[in-house]
TILO-694894 format. One line per 10 residues: number of its first residue (from 1); for each residue y negated, z, x of N, C-alpha, C, O. Coordinates in steps of 0.2 Angstrom, whole numbers. Each point is the difference from the previous one (the first is absolute). Layout:
N
NUM> Y:Z:X:Y:Z:X:Y:Z:X:Y:Z:X ~ ...
This chain:
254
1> 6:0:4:-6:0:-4:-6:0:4:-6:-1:-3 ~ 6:2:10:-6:2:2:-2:-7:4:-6:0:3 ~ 10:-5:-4:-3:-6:4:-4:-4:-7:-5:-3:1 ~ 8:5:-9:-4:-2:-4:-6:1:-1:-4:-4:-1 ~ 2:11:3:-7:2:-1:-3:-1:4:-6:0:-2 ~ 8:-1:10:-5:-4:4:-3:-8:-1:-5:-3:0 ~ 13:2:-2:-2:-8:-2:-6:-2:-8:-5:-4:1 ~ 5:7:-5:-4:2:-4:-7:1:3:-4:-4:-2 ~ 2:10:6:-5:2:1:-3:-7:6:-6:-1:1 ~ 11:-2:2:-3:-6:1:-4:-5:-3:-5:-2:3
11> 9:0:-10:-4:-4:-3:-3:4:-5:1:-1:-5 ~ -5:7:5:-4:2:-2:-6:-4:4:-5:-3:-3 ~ 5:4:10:-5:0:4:-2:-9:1:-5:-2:3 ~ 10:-1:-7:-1:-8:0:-9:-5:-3:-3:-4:2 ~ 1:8:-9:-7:-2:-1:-4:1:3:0:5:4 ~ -6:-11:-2:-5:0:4:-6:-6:-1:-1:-1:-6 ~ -1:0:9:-5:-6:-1:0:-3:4:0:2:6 ~ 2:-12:-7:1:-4:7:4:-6:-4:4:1:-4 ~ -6:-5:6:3:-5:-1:8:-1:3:3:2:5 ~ 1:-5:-11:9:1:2:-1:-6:5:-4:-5:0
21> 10:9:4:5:-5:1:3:-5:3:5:-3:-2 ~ -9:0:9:0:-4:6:-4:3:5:-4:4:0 ~ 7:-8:6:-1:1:8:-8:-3:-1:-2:-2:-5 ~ 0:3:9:-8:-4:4:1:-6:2:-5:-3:1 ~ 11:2:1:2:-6:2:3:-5:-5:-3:-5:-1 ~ 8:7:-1:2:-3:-5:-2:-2:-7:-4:4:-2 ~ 7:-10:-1:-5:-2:-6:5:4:-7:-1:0:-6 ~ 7:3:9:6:0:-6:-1:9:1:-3:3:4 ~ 6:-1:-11:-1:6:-1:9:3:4:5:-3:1 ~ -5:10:0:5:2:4:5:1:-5:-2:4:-5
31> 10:-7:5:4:-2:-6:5:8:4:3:4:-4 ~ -2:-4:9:4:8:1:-2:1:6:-4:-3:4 ~ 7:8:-3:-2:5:7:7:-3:6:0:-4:5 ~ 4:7:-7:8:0:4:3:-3:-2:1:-6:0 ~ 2:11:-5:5:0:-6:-3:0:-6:3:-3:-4 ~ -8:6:3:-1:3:-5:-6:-4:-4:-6:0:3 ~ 7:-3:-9:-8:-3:-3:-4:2:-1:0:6:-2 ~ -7:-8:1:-6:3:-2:-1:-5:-9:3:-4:-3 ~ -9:6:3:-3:-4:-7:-3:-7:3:-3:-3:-4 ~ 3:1:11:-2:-6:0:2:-6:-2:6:0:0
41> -9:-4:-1:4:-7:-3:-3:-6:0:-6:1:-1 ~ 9:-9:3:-1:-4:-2:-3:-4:-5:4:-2:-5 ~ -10:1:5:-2:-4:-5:3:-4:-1:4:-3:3 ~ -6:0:-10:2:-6:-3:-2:-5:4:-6:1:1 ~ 8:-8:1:1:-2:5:1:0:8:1:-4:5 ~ 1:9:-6:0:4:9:10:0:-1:3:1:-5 ~ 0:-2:13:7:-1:0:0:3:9:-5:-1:4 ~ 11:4:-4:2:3:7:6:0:1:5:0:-4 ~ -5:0:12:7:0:1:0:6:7:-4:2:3 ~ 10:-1:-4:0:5:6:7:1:3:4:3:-5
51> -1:-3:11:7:2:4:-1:5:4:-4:1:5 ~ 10:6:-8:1:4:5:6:0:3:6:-2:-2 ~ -7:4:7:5:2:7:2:7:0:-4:5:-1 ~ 11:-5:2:2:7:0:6:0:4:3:-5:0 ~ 1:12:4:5:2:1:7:-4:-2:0:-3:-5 ~ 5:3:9:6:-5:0:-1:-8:-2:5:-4:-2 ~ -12:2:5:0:-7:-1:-1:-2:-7:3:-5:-2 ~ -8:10:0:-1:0:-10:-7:-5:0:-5:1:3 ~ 5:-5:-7:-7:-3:-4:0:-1:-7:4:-3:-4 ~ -11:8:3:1:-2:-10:-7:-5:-1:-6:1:2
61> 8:-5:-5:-7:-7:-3:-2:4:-4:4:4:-2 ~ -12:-5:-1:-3:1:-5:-4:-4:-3:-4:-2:4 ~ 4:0:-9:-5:-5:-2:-3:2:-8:4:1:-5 ~ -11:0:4:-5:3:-4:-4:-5:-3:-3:-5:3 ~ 2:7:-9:-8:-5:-4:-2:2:-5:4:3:-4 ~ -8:-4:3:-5:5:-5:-3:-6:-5:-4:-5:1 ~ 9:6:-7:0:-3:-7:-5:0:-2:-4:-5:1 ~ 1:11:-5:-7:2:-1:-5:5:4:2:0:6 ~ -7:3:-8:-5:3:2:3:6:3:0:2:6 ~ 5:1:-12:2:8:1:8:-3:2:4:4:3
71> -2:-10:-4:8:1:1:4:-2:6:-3:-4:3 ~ 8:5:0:3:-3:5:6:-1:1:2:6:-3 ~ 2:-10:5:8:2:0:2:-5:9:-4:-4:3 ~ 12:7:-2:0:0:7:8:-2:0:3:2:-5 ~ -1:-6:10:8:2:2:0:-1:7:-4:-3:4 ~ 10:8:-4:2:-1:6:8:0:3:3:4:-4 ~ 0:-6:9:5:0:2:1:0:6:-4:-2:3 ~ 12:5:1:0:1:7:5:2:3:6:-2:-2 ~ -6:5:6:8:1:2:0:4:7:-6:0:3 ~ 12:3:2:0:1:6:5:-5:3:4:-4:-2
81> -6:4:10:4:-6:5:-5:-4:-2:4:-5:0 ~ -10:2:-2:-2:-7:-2:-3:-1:7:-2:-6:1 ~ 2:11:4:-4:-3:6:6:7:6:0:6:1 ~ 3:-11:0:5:3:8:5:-4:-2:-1:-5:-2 ~ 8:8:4:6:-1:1:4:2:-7:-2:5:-2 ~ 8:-9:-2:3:2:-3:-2:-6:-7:-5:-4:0 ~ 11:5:-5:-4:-3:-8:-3:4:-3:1:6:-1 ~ -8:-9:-3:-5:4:-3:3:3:-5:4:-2:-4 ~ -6:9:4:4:3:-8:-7:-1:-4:-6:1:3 ~ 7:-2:-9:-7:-3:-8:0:7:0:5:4:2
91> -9:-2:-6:-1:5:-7:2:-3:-6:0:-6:-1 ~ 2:11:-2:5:-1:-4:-6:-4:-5:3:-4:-4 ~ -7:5:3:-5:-3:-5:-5:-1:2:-2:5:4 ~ -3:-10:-5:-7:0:2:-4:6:-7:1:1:-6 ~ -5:1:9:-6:5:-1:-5:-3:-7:-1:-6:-1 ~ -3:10:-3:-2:-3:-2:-7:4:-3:1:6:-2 ~ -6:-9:3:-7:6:-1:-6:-2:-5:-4:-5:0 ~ 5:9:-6:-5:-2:-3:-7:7:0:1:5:1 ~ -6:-7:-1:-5:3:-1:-7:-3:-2:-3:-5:0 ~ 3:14:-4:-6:-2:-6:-8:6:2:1:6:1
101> -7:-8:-1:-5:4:1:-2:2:-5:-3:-5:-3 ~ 4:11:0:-1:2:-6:-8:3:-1:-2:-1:-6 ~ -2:3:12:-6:2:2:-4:-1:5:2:2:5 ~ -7:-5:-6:-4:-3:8:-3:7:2:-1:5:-4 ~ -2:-6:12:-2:6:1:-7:0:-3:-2:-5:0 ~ -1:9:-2:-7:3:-1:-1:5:6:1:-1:6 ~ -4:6:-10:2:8:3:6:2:-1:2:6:2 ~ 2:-9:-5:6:3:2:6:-4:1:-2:-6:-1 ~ 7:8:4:4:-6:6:3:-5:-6:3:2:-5 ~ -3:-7:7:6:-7:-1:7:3:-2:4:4:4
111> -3:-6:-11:7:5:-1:4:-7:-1:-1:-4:-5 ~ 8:3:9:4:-8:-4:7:5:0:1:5:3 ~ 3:-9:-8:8:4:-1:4:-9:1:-2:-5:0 ~ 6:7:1:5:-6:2:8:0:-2:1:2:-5 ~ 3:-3:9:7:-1:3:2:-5:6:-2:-6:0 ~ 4:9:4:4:-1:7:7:0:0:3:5:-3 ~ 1:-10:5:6:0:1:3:-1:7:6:-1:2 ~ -12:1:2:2:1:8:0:6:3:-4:4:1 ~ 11:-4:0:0:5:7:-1:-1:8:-1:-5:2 ~ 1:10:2:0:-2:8:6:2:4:4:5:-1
121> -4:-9:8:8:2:2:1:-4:0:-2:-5:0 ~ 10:8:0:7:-3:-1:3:2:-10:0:5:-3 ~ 3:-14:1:5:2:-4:3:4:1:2:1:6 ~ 1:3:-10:6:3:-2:5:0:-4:-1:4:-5 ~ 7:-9:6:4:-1:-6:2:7:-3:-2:1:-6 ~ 5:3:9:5:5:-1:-6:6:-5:2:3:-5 ~ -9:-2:10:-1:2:-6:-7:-3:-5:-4:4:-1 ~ 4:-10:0:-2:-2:-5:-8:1:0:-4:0:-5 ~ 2:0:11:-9:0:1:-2:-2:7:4:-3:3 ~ -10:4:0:-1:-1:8:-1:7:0:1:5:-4
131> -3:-6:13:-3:5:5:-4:5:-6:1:4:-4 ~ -8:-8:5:-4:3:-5:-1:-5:-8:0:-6:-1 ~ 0:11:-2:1:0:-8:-7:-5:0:-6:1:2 ~ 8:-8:-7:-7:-1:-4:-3:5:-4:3:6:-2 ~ -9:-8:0:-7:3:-5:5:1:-5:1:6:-3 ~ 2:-13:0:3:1:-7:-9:-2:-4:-4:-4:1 ~ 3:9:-7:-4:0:-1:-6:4:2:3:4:4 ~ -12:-2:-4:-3:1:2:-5:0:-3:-1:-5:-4 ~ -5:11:6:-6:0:-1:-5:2:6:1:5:4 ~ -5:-8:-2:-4:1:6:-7:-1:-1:-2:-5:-2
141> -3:10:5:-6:1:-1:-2:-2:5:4:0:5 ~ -10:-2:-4:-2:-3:10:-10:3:-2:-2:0:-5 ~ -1:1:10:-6:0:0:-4:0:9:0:5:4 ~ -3:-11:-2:-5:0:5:-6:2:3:-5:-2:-2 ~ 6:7:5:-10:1:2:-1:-4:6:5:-3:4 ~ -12:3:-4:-4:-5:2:0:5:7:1:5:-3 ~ -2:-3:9:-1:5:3:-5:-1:7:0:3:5 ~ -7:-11:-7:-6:-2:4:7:-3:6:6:-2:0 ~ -11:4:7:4:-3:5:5:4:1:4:-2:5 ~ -2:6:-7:8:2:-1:5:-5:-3:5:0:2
151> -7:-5:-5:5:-5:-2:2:3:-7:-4:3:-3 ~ 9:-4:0:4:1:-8:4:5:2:3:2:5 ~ -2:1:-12:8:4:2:1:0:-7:-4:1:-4 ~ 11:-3:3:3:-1:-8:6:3:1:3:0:5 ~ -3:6:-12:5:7:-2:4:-5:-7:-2:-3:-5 ~ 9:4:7:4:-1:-5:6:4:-3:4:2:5 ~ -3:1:-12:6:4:-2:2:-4:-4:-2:-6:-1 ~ 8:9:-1:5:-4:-6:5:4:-2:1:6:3 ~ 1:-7:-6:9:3:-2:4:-6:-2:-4:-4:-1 ~ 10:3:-1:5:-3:0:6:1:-2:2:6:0
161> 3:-10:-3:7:4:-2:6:-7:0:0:-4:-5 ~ 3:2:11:5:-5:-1:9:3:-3:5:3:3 ~ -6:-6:-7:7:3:-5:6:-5:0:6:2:-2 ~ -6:-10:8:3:-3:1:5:0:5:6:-2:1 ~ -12:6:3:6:-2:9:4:6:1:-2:6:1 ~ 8:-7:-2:1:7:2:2:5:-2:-6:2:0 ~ 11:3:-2:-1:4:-6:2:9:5:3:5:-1 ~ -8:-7:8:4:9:3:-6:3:0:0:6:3 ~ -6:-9:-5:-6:7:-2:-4:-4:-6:-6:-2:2 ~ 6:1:-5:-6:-3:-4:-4:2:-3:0:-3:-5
171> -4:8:7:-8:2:-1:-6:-3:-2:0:-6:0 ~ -5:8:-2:-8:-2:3:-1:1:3:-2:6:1 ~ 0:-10:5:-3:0:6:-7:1:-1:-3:-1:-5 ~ -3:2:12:-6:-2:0:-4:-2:7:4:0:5 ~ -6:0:-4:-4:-6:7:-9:1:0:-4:-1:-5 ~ 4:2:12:-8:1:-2:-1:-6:10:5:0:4 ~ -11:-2:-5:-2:-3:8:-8:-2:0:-4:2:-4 ~ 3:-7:12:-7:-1:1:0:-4:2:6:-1:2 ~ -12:-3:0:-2:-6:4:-6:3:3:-3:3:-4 ~ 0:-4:10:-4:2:3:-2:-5:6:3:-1:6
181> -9:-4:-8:1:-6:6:-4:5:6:-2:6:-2 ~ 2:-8:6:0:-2:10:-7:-2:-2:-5:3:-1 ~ 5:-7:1:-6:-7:3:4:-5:-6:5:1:-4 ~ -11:-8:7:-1:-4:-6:8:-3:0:1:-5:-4 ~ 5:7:8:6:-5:-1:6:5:-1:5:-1:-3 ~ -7:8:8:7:3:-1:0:7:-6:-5:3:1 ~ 7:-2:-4:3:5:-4:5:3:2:5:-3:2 ~ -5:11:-5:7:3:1:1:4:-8:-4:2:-5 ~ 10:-3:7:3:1:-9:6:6:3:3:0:5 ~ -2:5:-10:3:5:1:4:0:-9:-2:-3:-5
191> 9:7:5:1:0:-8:5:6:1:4:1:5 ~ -4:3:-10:7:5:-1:1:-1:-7:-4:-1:-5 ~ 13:1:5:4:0:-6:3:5:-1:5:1:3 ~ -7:5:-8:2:4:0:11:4:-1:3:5:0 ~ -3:-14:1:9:-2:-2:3:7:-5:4:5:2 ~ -6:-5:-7:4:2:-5:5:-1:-3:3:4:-3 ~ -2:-12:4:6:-2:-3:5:-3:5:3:-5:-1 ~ -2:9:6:2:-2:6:3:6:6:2:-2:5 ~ -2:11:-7:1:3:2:5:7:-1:0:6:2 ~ 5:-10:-6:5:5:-3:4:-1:5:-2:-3:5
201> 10:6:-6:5:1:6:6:-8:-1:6:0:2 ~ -9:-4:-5:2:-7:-1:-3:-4:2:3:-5:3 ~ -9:6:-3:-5:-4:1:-2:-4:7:5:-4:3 ~ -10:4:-1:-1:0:9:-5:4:2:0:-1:6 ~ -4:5:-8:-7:0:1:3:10:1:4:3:-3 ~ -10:-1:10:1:7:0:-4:4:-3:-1:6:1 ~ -3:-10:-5:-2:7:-5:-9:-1:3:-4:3:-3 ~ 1:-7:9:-5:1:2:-4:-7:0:-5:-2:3 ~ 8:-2:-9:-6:-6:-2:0:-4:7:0:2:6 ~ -1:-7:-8:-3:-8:3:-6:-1:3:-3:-4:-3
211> 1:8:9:-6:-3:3:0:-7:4:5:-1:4 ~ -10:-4:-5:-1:-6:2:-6:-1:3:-4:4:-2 ~ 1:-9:7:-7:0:3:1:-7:3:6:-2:1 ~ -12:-2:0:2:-5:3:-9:-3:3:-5:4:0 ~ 6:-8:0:-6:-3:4:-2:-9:-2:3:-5:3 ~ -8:5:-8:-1:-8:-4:-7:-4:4:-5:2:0 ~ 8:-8:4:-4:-4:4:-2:-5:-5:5:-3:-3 ~ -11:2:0:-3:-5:-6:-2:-6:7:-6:1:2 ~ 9:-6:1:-3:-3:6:-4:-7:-3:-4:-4:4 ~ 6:2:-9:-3:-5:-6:-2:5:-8:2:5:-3
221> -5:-9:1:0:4:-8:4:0:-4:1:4:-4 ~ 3:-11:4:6:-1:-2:6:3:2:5:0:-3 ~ -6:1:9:8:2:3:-1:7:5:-5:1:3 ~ 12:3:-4:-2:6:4:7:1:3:5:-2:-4 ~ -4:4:8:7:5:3:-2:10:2:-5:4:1 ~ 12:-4:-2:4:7:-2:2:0:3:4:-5:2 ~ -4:13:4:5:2:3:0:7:-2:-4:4:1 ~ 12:-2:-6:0:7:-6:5:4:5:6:-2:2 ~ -9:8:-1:8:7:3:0:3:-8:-4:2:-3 ~ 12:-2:3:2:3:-6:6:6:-1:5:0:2
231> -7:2:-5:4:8:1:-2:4:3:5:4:0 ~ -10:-2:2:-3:3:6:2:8:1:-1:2:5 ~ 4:1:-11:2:6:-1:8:0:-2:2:5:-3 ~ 3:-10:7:6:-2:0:3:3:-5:4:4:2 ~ -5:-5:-9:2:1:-5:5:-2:-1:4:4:2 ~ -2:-8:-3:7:-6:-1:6:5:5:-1:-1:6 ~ 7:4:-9:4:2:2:4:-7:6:-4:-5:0 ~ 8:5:4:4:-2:6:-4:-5:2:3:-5:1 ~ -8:7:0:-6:-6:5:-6:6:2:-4:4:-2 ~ 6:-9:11:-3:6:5:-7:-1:2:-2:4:4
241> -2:-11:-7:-6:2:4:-3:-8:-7:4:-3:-4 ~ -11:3:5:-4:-3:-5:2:-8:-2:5:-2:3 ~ -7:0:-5:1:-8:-1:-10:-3:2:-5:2:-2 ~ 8:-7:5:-6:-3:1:0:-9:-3:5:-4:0 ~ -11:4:-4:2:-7:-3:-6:-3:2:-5:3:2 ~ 5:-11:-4:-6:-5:0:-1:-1:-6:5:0:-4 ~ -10:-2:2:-3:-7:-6:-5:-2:0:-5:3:2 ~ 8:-11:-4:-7:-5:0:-1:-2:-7:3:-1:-5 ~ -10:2:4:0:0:-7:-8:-9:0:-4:-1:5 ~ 6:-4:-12:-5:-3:-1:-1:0:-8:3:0:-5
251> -11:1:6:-4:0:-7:-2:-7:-1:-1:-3:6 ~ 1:-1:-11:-3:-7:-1:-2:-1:-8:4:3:-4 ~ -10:-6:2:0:-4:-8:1:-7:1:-1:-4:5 ~ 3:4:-13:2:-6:-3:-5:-4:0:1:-6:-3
């Protein structure tokens, strides 16, 4: 209980004054942090793609476009072995991501609810989810300040509940993070999960949440690279040190 009331009292702290939701650099608004989503989104006309890199020679595609104003939807698909030695093993299913902005920001944060059906990792036939659990479904609050030559810094919460993957914790989860640019190209993004549905004696998770951090290079306005440390609190039961990943991500309109 006591990670709830932190988590809580986090987005208590989320309303402010400040325009949402993009780098200084970049022209697209920030769609996640790590793992985790914020209320950013592609406008209607706006489409993205983006590849990450991960452990055991893993890549997941992603490909994004924003239908309407408030609307968006995504797929994506991937597999480990796609880059070394050996045959590629798929995911058992390609991902699938809708999202909707139920509230633009004012004074108070950009609120969108969604569904995710991507996880991160490794498949797991045997037991019926990844490494880490998708979103499932979702509510996420996001809110930017302005902070002069300080640059931006954007606060995001959420909660969560995936009822599909998996049946050895299934909880409500929740997730809170930040973006904090550098200078006009680099940003650092930090996020914890508080793995609630991920923490039982089936599960994987030691009871100590998902911390993640990484480092977002904007070196075009369209295009950025990602280099994320994940796990940082080696929560994930029989794995002995963090995961380091890459992504390349592109924004473009129609």
């Amino acid at each position: 209980m006591k990670k709830w009331y932190l988590f809580l009292l986090a987005i208590l702290v989320l309303p402010g004054r400040a325009a949402f939701g993009q780098d200084q650099t970049a022209q697209y608004e920030v769609l996640e942090l790590v793992d985790q989503p914020t209320a950013g989104m592609l406008e209607k006309g706006e489409y993205g793609f983006s590849m990450r890199f991960y452990p055991y020679g893993g890549a997941l595609g992603v490909v994004r476009a924003g239908l309407f104003n408030r609307f968006m939807i995504g797929v994506s698909y991937g597999g480990r072995n796609i880059i070394g030695r050996g045959d590629p093993e798929m995911n058992e299913l390609p991902g699938v991501l809708i999202k909707y902005r139920l509230f633009e920001e004012t004074d108070l944060p950009a609120i969108c609810i969604g569904f995710d059906s991507q996880g991160y990792g490794l498949w797991l036939d045997n037991k019926n989810r990844y490494e880490i659990k998708a979103k499932g479904v979702f509510a996420v609050a996001s809110k930017n300040f302005s902070l002069g030559w300080l640059g931006t810094l954007g606060m995001h919460g959420g909660i969560n509940y995936n009822a599909f993957e998996g049946d050895d914790d299934a909880n409500m989860d929740g997730f809170i993070g930040l973006d904090k640019s550098l200078n006009e190209e680099i940003s650092l993004v930090t996020e914890y999960d508080l793995g609630l549905d991920d923490n039982n004696a089936q599960a994987f998770g030691r009871n100590r949440g998902y911390l993640n951090a990484g480092l977002r290079w904007i070196f075009a306005k369209q295009l950025s690279l990602e280099f994320n440390f994940k796990d940082l609190l080696e929560n994930q039961k029989d794995v002995a040190s963090i995961s380091r990943e890459l992504r390349i991500s592109y924004v473009e309109t129609f």
